[in-house]
C-alpha positions as CSV (number, residue, x, y, z in Angstrom):
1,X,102.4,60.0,86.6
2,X,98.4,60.8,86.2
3,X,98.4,63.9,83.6
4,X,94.9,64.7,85.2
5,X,94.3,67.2,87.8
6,X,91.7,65.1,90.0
7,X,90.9,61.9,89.8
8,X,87.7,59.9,90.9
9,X,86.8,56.5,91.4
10,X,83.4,54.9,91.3
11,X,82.5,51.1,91.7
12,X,79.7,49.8,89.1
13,X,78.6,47.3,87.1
14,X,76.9,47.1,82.9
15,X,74.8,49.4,81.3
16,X,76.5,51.4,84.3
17,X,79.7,51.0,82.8
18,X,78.1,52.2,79.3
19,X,77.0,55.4,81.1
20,X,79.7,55.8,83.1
21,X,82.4,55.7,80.4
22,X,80.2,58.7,78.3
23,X,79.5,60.2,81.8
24,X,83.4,60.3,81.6
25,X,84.3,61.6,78.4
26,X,82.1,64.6,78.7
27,X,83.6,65.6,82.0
28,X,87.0,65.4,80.8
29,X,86.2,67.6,77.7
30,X,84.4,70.1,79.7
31,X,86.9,70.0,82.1
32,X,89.3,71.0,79.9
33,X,91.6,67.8,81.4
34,X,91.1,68.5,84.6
35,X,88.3,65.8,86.2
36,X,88.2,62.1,85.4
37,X,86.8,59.1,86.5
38,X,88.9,56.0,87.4
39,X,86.2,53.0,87.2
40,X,86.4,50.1,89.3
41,X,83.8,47.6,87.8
42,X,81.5,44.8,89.5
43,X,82.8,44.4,92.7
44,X,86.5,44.9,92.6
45,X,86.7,47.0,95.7
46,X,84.3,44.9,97.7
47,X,81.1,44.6,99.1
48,X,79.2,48.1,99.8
49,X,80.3,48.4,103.3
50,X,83.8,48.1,102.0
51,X,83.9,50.3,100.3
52,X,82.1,53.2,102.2
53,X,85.3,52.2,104.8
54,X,87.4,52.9,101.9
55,X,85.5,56.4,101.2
56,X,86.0,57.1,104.9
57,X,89.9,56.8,104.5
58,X,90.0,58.7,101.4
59,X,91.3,55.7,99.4
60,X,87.6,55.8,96.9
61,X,86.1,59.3,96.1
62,X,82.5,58.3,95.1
63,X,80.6,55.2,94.5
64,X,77.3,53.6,93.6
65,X,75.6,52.4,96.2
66,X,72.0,50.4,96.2
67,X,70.0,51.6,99.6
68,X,72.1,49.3,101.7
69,X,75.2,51.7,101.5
70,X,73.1,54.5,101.2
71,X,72.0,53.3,104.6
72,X,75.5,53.1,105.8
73,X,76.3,57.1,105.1
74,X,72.5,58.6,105.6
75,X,70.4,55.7,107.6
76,X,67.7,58.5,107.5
77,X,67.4,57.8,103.4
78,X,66.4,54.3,103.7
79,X,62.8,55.4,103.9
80,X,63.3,55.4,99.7
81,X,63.2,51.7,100.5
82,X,60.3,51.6,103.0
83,X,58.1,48.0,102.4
84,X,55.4,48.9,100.5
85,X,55.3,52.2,100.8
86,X,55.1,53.2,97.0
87,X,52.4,52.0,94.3
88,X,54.4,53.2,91.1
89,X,57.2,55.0,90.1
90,X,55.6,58.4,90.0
91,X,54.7,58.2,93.4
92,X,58.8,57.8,94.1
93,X,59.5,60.6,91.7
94,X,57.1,63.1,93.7
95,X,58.8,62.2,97.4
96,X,62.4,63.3,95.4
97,X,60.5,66.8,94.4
98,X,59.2,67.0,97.9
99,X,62.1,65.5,100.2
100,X,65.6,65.7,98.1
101,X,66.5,68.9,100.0
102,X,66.1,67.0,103.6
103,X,68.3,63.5,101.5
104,X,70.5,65.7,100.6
105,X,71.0,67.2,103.6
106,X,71.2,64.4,105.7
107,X,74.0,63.1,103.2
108,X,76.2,66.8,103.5
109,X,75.8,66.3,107.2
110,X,77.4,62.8,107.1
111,X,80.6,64.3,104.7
112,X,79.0,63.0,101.4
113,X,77.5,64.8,98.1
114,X,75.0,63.7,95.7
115,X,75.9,63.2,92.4
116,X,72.7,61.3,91.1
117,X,70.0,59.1,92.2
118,X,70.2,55.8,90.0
119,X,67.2,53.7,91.8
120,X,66.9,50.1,90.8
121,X,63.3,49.4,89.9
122,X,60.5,47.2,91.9
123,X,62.2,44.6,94.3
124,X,60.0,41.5,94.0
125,X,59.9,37.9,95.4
126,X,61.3,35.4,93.7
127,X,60.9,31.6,94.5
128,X,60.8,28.0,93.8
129,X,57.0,27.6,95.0
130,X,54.4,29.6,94.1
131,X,53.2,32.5,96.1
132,X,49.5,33.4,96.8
133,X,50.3,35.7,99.8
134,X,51.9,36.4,103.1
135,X,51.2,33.0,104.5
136,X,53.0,31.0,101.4
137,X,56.2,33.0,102.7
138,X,55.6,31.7,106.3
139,X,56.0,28.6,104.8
140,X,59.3,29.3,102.6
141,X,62.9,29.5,103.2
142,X,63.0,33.3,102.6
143,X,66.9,34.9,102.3
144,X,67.6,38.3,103.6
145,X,70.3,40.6,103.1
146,X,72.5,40.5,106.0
147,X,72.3,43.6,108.0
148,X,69.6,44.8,105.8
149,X,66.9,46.4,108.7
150,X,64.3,46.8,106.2
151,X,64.1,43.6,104.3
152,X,63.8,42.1,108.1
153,X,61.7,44.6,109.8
154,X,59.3,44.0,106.3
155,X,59.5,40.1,107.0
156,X,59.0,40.1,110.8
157,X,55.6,42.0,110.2
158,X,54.6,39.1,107.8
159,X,55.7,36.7,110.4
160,X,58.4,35.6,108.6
161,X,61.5,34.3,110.1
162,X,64.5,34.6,107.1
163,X,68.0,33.1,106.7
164,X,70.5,36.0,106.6
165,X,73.1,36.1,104.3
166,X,75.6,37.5,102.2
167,X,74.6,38.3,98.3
168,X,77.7,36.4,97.5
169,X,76.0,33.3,99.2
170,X,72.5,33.3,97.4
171,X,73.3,31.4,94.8
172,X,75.0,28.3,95.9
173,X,72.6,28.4,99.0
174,X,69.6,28.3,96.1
175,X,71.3,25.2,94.8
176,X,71.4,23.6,97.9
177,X,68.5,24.2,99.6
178,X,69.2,26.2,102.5
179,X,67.0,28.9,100.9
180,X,64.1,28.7,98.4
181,X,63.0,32.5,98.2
182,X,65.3,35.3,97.3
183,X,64.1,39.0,96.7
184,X,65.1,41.8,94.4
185,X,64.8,44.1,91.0
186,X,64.1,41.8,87.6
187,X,67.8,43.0,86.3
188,X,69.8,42.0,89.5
189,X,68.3,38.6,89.4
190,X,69.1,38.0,86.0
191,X,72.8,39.6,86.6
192,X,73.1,37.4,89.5
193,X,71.7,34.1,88.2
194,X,69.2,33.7,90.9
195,X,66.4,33.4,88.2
196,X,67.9,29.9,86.9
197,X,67.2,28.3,90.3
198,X,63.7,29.6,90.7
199,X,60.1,29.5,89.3
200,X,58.0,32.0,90.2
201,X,57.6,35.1,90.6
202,X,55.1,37.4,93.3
203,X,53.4,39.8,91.6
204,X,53.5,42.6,94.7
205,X,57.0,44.4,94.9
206,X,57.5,44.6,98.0
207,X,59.4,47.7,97.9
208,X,61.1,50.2,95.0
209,X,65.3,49.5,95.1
210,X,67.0,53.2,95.8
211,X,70.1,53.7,94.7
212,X,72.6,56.7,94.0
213,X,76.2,57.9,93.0
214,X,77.9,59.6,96.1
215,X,80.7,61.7,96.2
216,X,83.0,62.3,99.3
217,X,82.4,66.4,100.1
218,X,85.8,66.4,101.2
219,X,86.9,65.9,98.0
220,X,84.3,68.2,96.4
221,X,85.0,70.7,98.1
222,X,89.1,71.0,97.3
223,X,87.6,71.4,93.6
224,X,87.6,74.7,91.8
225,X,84.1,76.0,92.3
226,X,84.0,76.2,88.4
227,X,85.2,72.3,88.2
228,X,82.5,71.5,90.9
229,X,79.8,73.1,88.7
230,X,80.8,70.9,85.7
231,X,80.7,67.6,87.6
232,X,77.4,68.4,88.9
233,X,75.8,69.6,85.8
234,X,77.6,66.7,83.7
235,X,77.0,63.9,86.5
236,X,73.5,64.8,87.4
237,X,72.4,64.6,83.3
238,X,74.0,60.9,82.5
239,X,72.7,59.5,85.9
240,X,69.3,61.4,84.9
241,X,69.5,59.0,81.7
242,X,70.8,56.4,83.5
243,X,67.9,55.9,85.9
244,X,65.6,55.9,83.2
245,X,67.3,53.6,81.0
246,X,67.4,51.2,83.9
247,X,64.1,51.0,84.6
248,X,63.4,50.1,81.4
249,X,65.6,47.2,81.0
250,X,63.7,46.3,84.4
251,X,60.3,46.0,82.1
252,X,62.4,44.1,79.7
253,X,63.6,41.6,82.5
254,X,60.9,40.9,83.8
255,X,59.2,40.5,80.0
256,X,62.6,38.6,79.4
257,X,61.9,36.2,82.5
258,X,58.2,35.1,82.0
259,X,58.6,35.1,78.2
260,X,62.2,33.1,77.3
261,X,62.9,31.9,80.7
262,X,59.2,30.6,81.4
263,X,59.4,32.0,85.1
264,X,55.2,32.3,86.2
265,X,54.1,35.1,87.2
266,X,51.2,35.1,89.9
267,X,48.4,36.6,89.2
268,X,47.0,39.6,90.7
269,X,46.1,39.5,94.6
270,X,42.6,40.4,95.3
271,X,41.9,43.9,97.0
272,X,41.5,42.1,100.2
273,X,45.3,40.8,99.8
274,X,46.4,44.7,98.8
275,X,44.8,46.2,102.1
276,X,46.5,43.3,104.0
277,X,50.2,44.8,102.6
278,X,49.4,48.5,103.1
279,X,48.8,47.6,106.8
280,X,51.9,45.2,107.2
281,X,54.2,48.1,105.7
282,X,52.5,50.4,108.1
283,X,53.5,48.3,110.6
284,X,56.9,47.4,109.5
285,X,57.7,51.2,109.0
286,X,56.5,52.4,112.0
287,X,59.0,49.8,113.9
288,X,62.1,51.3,112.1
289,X,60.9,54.6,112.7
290,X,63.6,56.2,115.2
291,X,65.9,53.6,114.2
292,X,66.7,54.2,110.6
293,X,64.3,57.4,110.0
294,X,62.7,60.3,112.1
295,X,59.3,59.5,113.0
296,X,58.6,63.2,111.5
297,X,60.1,62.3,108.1
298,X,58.0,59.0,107.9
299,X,54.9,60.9,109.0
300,X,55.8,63.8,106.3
301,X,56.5,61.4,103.4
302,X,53.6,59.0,103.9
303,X,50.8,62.3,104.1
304,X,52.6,63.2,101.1
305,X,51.4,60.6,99.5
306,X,48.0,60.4,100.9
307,X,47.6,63.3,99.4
308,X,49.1,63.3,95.9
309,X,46.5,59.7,95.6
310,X,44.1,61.8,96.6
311,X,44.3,64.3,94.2
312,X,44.8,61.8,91.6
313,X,41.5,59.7,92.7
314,X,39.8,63.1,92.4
C-alpha cells in the first residue's frame, strides 16, 4: 500500500532526473508526507503523444513534454517554437513576461497546469555535408519530426521537401542513408547519438526548443489548496534551476562537439543570408497562423519583439 497521500508521475530523462529527484525530496518534506513524485525515466511510458493519451485517462498526472506535446494539449503554445522567430535567449525570456498569462491560459482551458517551463536550448542543423545556406538543404536528405507542423511548415518555406520520421528511427536511418540532416538542441544530439554519424554543424538555429512540466488540473485541483501552494512554489523553483542548468550544458555541448568530437562548425552567414531567414520565418509563421496559433497572438508576440530590439538598438 502507498503510505503517501498523492502520488504523481512524470516522464524524464538525466540531469532531469538529478533535479527531479531534489525537486522530490523537498516536496515530500514540505508536504509533511503528503505529495510525491513517482518517476518514470527516458521513455518508459512512450513516445509524447502516449503519454498525453495516458494523461487523458488519468493513468500519468504530469509530464515533461518538448513543444511537440506541448503542441498536443495547447497547439496555440507552439509559437515558443516559431522558425526563427528569436535571436537569443533574452528575447524568449521577455515573450514569457509578456505572454505566460495567455500560455497559461490556453493550457487551463485544455484541463492542464503549469508546473515549469524547462526549454531546451537552440535547435540547430546537424549534417553530414556542409551547410552554407538554404539552398545546401535543398540539396540534403533533411529528417523531420513526424507530425511536427513547424519543423515542416519551416522547411516548405525553404523549399525543402523532408523525410518524416519517428525520433526512434533517426539513427539507424543516419547509418543507412535514407537521411543525411537531422535537427535539434546540442544536448539531445549527443543523448541521442546523432552527432557520431554527422559532420557539421549550421551555425543559424533555426528555432529555440520549448519545453515544460505539465500537470493534469484535474488532479490539481482535488489537492488541498495548502498542498497545491507547495507544489507550485517547490516545482516552479527546481524547474527555474533546471532550465538554466540546461542551457548551460547546451554551451558545453556544443563546446563538447566542435572541441573533442571535431564536428565543424560553419562560419557565420553574411547579413544578406540573416535577412533571407527573417523573411522565410515570416513566411513559415504566417502559414501556421490559424492552424496552430491565432493570427492575433503571432501579430502580438512578433511587435513585441520589434519593439524590445528596438529599444535595445536605441
Amino acid at each position: 500500500m502507498n503510505c503517501f497521500k498523492k502520488t504523481l508521475i512524470v516522464t524524464t530523462g538525466s540531469t532531469w532526473m538529478k533535479v527531479l529527484v531534489e525537486l522530490n525530496a523537498e516536496l515530500q518534506e514540505k508536504s509533511g508526507g503528503k505529495l510525491k513524485f513517482k518517476i518514470y525515466a527516458g521513455g518508459v511510458s512512450g513516445d509524447e503523444k502516449d503519454v498525453v493519451k495516458k494523461m487523458r485517462i488519468g493513468q500519468i498526472q504530469a509530464a515533461g513534454f518538448t513543444g511537440v506535446g506541448i503542441g498536443e494539449v495547447a497547439p496555440r503554445l507552439r509559437i515558443l517554437d516559431a522558425p526563427w522567430l528569436f535571436n537569443n535567449v533574452g528575447e524568449v525570456e521577455a515573450v514569457h513576461k509578456n505572454f505566460d498569462k495567455d500560455f497559461i491560459a490556453a493550457l487551463a482551458e485544455a484541463g492542464y497546469v503549469l508546473l515549469g517551463w524547462t526549454d531546451l536550448g537552440s535547435v540547430y542543423v546537424f549534417s553530414k555535408t556542409a551547410f552554407k545556406g538554404p539552398g545546401d538543404m535543398k540539396k540534403a536528405k533533411m529528417w523531420v519530426w513526424e507530425g511536427d507542423p513547424i519543423a515542416e511548415a519551416a522547411y516548405r518555406a525553404i523549399g525543402v521537401s523532408p523525410i518524416p520520421l519517428s525520433i526512434v528511427d533517426v539513427l539507424s536511418s543516419l547509418q543507412t542513408g535514407l537521411i543525411d540532416a537531422v535537427y535539434g538542441p546540442p544536448m539531445g544530439v549527443i543523448a541521442l547519438q546523432w552527432h557520431s554519424r554527422t559532420k557539421h554543424i549550421y551555425s543559424v538555429p533555426m528555432a529555440e526548443a520549448s519545453g515544460a512540466v505539465l500537470l493534469s488540473k484535474k488532479f490539481f485541483d482535488s489537492l488541498a489548496p495548502e498542498e497545491q501552494k507547495v507544489l507550485m512554489e517547490v516545482s516552479s523553483r527546481h524547474l527555474r534551476r533546471l532550465r538554466e542548468l540546461t542551457r548551460k550544458e547546451n554551451a558545453e555541448a556544443m563546446d563538447t562537439l566542435v572541441r573533442k568530437q571535431g564536428l565543424v562548425l560553419s562560419e557565420k552567414p553574411t547579413a544578406e543570408t540573416m535577412k533571407l531567414y527573417r523573411d522565410l520565418g515570416a513566411k513559415a509563421r504566417k502559414e501556421l497562423a490559424g492552424r496552430l496559433y491565432p493570427q492575433d497572438l503571432l501579430t502580438r508576440v512578433e511587435k513585441s519583439l520589434e519593439e524590445q530590439r528596438g529599444k535595445k538598438a536605441r
